[in-house]
Z-matrix of the N, CA and C atoms (Angstrom, degrees):
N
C 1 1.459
C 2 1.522 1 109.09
N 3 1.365 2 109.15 1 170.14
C 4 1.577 3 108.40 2 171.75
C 5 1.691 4 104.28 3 -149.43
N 6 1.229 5 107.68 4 -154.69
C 7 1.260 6 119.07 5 -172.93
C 8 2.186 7 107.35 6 -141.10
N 9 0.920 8 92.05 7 111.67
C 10 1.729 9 93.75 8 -175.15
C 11 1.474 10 116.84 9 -94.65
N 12 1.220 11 112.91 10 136.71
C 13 1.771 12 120.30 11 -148.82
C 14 1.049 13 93.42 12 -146.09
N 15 1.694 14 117.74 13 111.46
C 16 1.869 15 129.54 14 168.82
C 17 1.394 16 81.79 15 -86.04
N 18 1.464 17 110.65 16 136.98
C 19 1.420 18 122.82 17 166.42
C 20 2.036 19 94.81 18 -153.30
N 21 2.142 20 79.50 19 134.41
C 22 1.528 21 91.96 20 165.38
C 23 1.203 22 117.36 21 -146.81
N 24 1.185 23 133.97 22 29.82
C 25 1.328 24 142.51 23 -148.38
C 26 1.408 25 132.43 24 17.16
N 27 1.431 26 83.25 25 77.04
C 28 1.665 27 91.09 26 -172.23
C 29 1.331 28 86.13 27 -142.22
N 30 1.480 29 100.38 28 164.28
C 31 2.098 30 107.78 29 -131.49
C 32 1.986 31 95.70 30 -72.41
N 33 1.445 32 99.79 31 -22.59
C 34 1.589 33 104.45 32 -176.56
C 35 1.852 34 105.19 33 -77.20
N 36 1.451 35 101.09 34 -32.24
C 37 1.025 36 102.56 35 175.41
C 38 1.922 37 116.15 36 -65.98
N 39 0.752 38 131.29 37 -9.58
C 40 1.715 39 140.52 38 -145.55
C 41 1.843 40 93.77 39 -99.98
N 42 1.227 41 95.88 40 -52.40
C 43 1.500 42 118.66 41 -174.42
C 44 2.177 43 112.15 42 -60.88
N 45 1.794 44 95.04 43 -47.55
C 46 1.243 45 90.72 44 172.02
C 47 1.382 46 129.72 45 -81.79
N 48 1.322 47 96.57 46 -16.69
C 49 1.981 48 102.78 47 171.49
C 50 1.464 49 97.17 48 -62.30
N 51 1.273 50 128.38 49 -30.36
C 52 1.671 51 112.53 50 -168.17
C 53 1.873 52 109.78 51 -85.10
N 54 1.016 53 96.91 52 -39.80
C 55 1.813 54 103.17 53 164.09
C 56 1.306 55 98.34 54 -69.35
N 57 1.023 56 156.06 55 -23.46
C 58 1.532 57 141.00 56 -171.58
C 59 1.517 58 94.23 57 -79.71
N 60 1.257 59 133.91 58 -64.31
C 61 1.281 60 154.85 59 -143.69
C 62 1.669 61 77.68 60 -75.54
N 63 1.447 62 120.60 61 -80.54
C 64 1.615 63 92.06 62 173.99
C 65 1.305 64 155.38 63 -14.85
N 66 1.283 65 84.09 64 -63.54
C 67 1.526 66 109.09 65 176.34
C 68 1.894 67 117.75 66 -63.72
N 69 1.485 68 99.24 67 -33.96
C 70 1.445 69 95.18 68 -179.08
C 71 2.021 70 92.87 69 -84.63
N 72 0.648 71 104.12 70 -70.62
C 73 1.711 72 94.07 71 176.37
C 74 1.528 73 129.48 72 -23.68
N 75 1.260 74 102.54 73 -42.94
C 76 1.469 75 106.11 74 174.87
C 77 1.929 76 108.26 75 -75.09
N 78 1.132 77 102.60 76 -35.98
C 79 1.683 78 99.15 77 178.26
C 80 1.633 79 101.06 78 -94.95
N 81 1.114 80 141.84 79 17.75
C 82 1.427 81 148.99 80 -172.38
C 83 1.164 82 100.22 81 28.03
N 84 1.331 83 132.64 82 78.47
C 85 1.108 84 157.11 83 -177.05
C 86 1.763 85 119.21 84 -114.87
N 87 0.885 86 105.20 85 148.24
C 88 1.846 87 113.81 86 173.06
C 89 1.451 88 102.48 87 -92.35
N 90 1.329 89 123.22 88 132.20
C 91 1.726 90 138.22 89 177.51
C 92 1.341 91 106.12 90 -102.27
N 93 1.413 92 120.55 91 106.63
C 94 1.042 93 120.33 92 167.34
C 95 1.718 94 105.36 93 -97.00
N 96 1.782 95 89.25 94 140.99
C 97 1.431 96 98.17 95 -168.26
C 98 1.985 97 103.54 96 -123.99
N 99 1.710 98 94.78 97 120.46
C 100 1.484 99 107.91 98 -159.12
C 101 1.699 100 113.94 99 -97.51
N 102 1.208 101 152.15 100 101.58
C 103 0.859 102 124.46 101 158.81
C 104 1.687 103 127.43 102 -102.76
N 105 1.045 104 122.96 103 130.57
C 106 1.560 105 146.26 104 -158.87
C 107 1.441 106 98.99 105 -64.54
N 108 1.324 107 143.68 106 95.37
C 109 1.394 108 137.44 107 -162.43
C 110 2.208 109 99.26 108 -99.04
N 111 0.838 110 121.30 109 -52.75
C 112 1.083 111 114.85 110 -170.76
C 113 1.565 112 118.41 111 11.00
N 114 1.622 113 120.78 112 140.33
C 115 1.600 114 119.50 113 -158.86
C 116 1.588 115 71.34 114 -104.14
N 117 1.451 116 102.93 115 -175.69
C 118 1.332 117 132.26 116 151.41
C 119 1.429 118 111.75 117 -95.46
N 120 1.512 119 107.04 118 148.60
C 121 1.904 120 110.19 119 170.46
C 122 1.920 121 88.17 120 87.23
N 123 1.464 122 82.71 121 149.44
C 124 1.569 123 109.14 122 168.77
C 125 1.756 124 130.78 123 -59.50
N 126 1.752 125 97.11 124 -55.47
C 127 1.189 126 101.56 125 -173.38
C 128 1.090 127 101.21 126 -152.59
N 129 1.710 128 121.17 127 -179.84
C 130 1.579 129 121.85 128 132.31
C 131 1.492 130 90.60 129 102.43
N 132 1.807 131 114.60 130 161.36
C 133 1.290 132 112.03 131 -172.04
C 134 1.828 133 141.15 132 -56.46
N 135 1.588 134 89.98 133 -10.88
C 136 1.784 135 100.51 134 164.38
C 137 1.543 136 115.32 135 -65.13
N 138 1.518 137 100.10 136 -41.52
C 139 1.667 138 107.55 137 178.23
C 140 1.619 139 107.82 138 -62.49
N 141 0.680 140 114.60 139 -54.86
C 142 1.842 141 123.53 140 175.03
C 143 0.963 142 126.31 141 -31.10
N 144 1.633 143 107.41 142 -42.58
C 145 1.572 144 136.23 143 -153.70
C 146 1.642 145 86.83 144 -94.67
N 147 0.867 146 115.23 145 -31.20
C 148 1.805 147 126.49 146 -152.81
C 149 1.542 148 91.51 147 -93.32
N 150 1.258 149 96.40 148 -67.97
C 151 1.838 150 97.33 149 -173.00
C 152 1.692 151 100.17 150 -58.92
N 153 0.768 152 130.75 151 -16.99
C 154 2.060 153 117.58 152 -165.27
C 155 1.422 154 77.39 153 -74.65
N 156 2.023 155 123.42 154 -70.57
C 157 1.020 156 107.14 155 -131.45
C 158 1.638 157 107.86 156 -87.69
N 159 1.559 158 125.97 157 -19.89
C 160 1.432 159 136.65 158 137.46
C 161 1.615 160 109.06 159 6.58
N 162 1.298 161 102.46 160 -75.52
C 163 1.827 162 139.20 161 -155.77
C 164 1.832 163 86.17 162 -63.39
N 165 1.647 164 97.65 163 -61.09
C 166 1.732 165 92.95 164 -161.73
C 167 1.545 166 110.30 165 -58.40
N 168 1.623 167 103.59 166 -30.96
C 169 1.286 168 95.97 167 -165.87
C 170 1.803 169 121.70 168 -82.89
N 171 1.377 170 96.09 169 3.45
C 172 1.314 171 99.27 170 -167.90
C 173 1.992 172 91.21 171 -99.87
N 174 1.407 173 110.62 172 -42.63
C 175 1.488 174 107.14 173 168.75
C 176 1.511 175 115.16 174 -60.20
N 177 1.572 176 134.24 175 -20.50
C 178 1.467 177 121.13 176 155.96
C 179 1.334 178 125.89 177 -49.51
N 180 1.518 179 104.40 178 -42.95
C 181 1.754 180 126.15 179 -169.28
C 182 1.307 181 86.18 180 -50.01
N 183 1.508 182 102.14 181 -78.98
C 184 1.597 183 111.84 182 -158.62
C 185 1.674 184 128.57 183 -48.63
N 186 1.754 185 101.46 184 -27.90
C 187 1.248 186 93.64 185 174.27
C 188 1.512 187 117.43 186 -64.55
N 189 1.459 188 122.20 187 -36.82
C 190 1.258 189 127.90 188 171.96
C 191 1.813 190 103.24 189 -50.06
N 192 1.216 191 123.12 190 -70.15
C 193 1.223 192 101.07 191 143.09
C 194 1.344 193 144.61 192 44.99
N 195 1.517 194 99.59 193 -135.01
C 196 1.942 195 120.45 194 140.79
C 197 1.410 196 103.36 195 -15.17
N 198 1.296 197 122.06 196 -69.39
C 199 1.659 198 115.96 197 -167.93
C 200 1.446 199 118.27 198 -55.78
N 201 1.686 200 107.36 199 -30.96
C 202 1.907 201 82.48 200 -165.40
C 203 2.062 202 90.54 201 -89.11
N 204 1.378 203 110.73 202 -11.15
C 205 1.707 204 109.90 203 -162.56
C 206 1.990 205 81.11 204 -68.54
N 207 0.993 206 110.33 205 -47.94
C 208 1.747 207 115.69 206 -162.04
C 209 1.771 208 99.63 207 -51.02
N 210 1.591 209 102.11 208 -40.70
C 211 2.149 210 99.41 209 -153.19
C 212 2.002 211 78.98 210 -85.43
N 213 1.362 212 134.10 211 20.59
C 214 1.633 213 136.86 212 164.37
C 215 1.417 214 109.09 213 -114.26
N 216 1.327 215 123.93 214 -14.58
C 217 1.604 216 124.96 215 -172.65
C 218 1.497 217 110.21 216 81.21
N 219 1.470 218 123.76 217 10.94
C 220 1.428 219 115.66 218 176.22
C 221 1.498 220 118.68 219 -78.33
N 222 0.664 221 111.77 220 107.84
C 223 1.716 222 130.03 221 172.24
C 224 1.768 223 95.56 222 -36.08
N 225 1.401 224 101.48 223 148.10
C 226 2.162 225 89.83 224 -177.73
C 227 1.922 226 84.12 225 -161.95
N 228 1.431 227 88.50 226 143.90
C 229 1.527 228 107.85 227 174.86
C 230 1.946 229 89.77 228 -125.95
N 231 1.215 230 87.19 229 138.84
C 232 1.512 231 116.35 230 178.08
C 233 1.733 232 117.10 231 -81.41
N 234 1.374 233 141.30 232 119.00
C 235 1.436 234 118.66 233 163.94
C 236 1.947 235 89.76 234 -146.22
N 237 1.446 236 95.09 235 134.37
C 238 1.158 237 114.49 236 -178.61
C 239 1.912 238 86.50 237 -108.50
N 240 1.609 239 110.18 238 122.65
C 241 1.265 240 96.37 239 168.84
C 242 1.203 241 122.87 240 -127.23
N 243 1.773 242 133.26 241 154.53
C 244 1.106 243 103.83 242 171.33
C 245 1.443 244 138.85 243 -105.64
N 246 1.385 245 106.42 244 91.12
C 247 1.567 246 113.51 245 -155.41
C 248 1.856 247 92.77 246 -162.59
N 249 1.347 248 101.90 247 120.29
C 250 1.274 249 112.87 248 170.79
C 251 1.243 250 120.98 249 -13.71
N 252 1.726 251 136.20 250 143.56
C 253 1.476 252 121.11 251 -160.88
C 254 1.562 253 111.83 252 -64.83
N 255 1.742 254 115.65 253 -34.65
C 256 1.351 255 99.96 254 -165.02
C 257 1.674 256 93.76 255 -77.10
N 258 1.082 257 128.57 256 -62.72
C 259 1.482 258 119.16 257 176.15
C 260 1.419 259 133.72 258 -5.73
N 261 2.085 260 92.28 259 -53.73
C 262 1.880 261 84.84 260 -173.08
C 263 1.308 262 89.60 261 -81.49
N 264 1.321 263 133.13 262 -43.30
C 265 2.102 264 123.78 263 -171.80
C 266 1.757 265 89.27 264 -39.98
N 267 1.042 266 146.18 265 -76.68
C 268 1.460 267 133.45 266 -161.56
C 269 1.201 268 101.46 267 -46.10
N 270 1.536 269 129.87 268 -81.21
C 271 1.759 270 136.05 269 -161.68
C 272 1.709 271 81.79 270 -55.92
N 273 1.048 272 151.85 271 -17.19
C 274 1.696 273 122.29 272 160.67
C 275 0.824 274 131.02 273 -101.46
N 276 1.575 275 127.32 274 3.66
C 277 1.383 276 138.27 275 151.10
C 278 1.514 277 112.03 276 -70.33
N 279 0.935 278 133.88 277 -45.74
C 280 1.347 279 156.81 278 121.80
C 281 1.447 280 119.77 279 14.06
N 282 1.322 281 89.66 280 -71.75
C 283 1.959 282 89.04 281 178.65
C 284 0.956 283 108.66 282 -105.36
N 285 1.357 284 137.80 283 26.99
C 286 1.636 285 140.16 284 -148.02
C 287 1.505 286 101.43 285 -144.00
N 288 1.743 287 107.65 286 -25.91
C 289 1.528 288 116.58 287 -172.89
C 290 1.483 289 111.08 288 63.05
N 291 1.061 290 109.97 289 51.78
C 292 1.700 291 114.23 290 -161.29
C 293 2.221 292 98.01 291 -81.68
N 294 1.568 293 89.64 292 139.26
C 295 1.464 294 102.02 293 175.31
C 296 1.715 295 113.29 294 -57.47
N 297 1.475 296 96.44 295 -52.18
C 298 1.378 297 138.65 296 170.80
C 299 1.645 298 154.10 297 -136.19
N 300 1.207 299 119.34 298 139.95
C 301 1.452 300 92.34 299 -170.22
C 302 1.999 301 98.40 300 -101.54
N 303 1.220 302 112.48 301 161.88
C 304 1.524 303 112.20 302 -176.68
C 305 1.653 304 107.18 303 -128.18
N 306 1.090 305 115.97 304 91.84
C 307 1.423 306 114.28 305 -175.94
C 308 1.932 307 90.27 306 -113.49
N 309 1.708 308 104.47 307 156.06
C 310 1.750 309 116.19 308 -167.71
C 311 1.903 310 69.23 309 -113.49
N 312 1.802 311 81.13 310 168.64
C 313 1.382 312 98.87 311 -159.56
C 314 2.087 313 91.54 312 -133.36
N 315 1.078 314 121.39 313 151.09
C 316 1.329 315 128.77 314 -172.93
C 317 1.734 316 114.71 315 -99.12
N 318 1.283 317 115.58 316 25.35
C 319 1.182 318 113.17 317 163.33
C 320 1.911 319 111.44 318 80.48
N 321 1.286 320 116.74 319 -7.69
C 322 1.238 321 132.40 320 175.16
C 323 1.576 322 129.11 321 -41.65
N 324 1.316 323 113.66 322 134.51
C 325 1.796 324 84.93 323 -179.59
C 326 1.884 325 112.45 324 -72.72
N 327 0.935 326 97.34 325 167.56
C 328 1.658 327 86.99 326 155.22
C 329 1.053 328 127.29 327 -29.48
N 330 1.384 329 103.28 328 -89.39
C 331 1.577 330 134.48 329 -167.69
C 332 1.719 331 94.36 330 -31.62
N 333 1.708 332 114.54 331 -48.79
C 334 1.664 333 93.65 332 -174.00
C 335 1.336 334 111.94 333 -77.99
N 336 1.706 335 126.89 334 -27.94
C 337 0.975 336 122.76 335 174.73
C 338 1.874 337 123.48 336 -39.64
N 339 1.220 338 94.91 337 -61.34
C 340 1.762 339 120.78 338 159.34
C 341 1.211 340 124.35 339 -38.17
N 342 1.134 341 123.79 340 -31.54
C 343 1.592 342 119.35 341 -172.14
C 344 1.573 343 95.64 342 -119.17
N 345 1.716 344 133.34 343 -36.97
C 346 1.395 345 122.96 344 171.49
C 347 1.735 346 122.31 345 -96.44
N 348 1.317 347 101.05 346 21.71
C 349 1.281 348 112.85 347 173.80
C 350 1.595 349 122.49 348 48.84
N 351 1.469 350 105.41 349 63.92
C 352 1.146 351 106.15 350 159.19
C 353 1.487 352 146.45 351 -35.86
N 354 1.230 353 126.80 352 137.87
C 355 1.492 354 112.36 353 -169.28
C 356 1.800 355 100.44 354 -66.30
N 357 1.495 356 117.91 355 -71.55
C 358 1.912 357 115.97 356 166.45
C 359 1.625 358 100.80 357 -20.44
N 360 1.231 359 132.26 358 -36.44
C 361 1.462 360 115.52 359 -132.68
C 362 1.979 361 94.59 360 -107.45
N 363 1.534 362 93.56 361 -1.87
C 364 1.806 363 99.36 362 -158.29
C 365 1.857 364 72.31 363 -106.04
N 366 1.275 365 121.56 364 -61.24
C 367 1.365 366 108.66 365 -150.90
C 368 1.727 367 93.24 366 -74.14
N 369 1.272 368 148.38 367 -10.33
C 370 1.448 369 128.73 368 167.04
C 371 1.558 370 94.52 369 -64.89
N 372 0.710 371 155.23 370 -36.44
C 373 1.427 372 150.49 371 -153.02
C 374 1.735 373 105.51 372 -91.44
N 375 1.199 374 112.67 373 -56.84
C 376 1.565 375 112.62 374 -167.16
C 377 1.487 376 103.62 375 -127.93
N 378 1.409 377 123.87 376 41.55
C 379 1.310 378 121.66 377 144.55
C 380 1.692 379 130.09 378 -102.16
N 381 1.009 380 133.45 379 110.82
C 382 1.394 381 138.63 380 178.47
C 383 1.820 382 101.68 381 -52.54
N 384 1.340 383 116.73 382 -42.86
C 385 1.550 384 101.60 383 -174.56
C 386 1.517 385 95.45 384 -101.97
N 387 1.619 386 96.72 385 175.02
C 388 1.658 387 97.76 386 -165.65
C 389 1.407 388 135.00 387 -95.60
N 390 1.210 389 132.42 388 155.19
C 391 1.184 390 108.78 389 -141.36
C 392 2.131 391 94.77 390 -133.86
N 393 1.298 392 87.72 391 114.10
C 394 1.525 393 98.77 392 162.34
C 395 1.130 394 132.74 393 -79.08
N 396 1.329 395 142.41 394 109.04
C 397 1.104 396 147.92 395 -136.87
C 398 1.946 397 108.20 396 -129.59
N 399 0.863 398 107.97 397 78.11
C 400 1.600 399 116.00 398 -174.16
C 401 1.402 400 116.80 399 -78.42
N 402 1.493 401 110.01 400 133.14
C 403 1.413 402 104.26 401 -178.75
C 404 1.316 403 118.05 402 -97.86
N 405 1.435 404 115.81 403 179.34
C 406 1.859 405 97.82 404 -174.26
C 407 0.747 406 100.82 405 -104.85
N 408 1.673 407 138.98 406 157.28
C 409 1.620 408 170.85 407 -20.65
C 410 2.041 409 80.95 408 164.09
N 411 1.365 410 84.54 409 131.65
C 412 1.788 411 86.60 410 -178.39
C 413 1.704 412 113.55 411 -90.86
């Protein structure tokens, strides 16, 4: 089993990498750390331009990442995917056999979560495994 972690460094995000890193440590678990790359636009050289730098920026996040799971001893597999964030957290819970997935949440009410489709607010709805939802640091 493992533990599945959307991380993008964003301030809600900061908070759940550190409960993830817990959480996989305490169950000696492997943390897989997901970020959701999907470009905007259909095709053609804007998409290209979008997806390269999308991709890099989500493999910067993560290396930061890797570093704090490493100075805890958590073992971490990397997947940059390209599929909207709540999407790839499922397809990597998925192939990962994940206990849980750990996505941080931005302080949002519902109501906007609900109507602009939050990433927390998509995977309570259409995730089969369970989903910890951490808020950020006040």
């Amino acid at each position: 089993m493992s533990i599945v972690l959307g991380y993008d460094e964003s301030p809600g995000a900061a908070r759940a990498l550190r409960i993830a890193v817990e959480v996989a440590a305490a169950f000696d678990e492997t943390l897989v750390l997901v970020y959701g790359a999907a470009a905007p636009g259909p095709t053609g050289e804007e998409y290209r331009s979008h997806h390269d730098a999308i991709r890099q920026v989500g493999r910067t996040g993560l290396e930061h990442a890797v570093a704090e799971a490493d100075r805890a001893g958590v073992p971490t597999v990397v997947e940059v995917i390209d599929e909207k964030p709540a999407q790839a957290l499922i397809d990597a819970a998925t192939r990962h056999t994940a206990r849980a997935i750990v996505v941080g949440s931005w302080s949002e009410s519902p109501i906007r979560g609900a109507l602009l489709g939050s990433t927390p607010h998509k995977l309570l709805h259409m995730s089969t495994v369970p989903v910890l939802c951490v808020p950020p640091e006040d």
